[in-house]
Steps between C-alpha positions, in 0.01 A plus 500: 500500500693310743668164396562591151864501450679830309807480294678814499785477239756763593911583538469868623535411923291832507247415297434203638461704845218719339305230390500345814399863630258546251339172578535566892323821492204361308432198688635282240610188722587216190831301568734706322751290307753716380763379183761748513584403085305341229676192549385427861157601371487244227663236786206562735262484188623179369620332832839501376819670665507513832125461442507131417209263653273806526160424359456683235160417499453823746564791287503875627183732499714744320841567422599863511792488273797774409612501162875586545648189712812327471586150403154484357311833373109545562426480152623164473368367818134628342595347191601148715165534726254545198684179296454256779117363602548527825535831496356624195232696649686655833377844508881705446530853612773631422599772721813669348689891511506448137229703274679454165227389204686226397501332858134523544397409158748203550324420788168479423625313162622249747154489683569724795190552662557858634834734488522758797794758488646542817460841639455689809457343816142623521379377147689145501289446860198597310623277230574197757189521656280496205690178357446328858104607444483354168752257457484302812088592632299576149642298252408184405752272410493160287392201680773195495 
């Protein structure tokens, strides 16, 4: 699993520190990039922002992505990811406290590949470790 890069697009400071937990205690050990707004996650994407000159060529495993984010919400982050070719087929979990209809239908609409509720401690490690199992070790990604 190692050398597969994660982005983990997320504002709440302790959220952030749970997913690094979650990852931790499961022996997840991917570079964790970490865009604290959808902004910064579209930056790193696109090799824009502060990003500028990264290749963009190297694309995340995964991006675990929150749906309520300022600047930039996750919903139109997904919406950016899925309209550009580069990223078109990035797996996108989106990993949110929301469980309203509307925000997983619009997800999925959008081409999310998975939407996780955050819950418990307990569950969202179970959660975290599964998507590290599939995501980053089972699946089978495009070739360039």
């Amino acid at each position: 699993m190692k050398n597969k890069v994660i982005l983990l697009v997320e504002d709440n400071p302790s959220d952030i520190k749970l997913t690094k937990r979650a990852l931790e205690q499961n022996q997840i050990t991917n570079e964790l990039i970490v865009a604290e707004d959808g902004g910064e996650a579209l930056d790193y994407l696109f090799g824009t922002g502060q990003y500028t000159g990264r290749d963009v060529r190297i694309i995340p495993a995964m991006v675990l992505l929150d749906l309520k984010l300022p600047r930039v919400d996750g919903l139109e982050v997904l919406q950016k990811i899925r309209a550009n070719e580069l990223t078109s087929l990035l797996p996108v979990v989106i990993l949110t406290s929301s469980d309203q209809e509307k925000d997983i239908i619009a997800s999925y609409k959008l081409g999310a590949n998975s939407y996780i509720c955050k819950v418990d401690f307990n569950q969202f490690a179970e959660s975290v470790r599964n998507l590290g199992l599939y995501w980053l070790l089972l699946n089978e990604p495009p070739r360039k």
